[in-house]
C-alpha positions as CSV (number, residue, x, y, z in Angstrom):
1,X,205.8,199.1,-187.6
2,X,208.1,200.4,-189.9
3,X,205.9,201.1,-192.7
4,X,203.6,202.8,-190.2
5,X,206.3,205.3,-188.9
6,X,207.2,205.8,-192.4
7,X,203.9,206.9,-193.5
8,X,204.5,209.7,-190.1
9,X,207.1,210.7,-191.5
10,X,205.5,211.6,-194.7
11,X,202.9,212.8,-193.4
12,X,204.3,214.9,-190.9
13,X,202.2,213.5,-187.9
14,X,202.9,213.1,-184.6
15,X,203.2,210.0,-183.1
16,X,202.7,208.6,-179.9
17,X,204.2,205.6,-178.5
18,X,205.4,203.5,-175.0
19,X,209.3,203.2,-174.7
20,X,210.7,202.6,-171.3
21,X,207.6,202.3,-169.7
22,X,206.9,206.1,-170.6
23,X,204.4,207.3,-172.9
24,X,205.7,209.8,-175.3
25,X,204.5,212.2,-178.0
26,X,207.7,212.7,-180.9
27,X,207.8,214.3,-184.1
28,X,209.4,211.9,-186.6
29,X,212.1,212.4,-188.9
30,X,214.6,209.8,-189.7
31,X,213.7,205.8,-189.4
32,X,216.9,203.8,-190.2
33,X,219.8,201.5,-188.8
34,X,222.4,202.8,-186.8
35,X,226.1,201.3,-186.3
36,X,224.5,198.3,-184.4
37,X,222.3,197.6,-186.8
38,X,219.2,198.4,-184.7
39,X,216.3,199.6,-186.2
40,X,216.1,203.4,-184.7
41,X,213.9,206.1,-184.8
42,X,215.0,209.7,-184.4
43,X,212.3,212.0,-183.6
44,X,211.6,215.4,-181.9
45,X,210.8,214.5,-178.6
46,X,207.2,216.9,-177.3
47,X,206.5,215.1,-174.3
48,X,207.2,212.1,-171.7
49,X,211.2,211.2,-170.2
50,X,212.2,214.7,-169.7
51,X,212.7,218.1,-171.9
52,X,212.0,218.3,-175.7
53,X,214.6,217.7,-178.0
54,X,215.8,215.2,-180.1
55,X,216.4,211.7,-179.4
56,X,217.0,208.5,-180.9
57,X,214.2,205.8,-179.7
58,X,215.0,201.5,-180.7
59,X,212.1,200.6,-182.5
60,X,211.9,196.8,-181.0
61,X,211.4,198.8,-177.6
62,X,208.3,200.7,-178.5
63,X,205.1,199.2,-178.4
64,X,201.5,201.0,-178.8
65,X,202.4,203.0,-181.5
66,X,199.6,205.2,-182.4
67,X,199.7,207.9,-185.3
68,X,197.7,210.5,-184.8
69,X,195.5,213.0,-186.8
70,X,198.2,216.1,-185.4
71,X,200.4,217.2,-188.0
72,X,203.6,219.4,-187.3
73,X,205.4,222.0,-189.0
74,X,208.3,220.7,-190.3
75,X,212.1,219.9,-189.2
76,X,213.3,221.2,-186.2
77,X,216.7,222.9,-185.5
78,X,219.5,220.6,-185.5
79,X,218.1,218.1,-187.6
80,X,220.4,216.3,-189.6
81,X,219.2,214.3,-192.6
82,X,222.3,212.3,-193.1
83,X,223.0,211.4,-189.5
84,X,226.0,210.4,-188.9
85,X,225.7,206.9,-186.6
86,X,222.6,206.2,-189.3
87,X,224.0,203.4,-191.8
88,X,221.1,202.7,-193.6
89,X,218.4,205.5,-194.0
90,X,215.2,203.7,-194.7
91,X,213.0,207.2,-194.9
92,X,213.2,210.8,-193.4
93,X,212.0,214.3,-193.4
């Protein structure tokens, strides 16, 4: 899975994805390991679990992750490529 959000990330596609028994569409940016030393994704949230913004999704709590052929723009405001609860930063934006 983590090569496959990776290649997202690259490519700048959206990515869809069931996490707390809500399907969601994100924009990827950052895939890494936070302070716990869980696997995280933090994406641009577009749609499922309430308003868009960013958020920081577990990866070992999603499951039918699907990349899709959408791509999006770029970052979004407030992004912050050296996250500060990200230890390890495995790839981003």
């Amino acid at each position: 899975m983590e090569h496959q959000i990776c290649e997202a990330i690259a490519r700048r596609s959206v990515m869809t994805f069931r996490y707390r028994e809500i399907e969601r569409a994100v924009e990827p940016h950052l895939l890494g390991y936070d302070e716990d030393s869980d696997l995280v994704l933090q994406a641009w949230q577009l749609t499922g679990g309430g308003e868009s913004g960013f958020r920081t999704y577990q990866v070992a709590k999603m499951s039918r992750l699907h990349t899709g052929q959408v791509a999006f723009d770029g970052t979004r405001p407030g992004y912050d490529p050296a996250h500060p609860t990200m230890i390890d930063i495995i790839c981003k934006l």
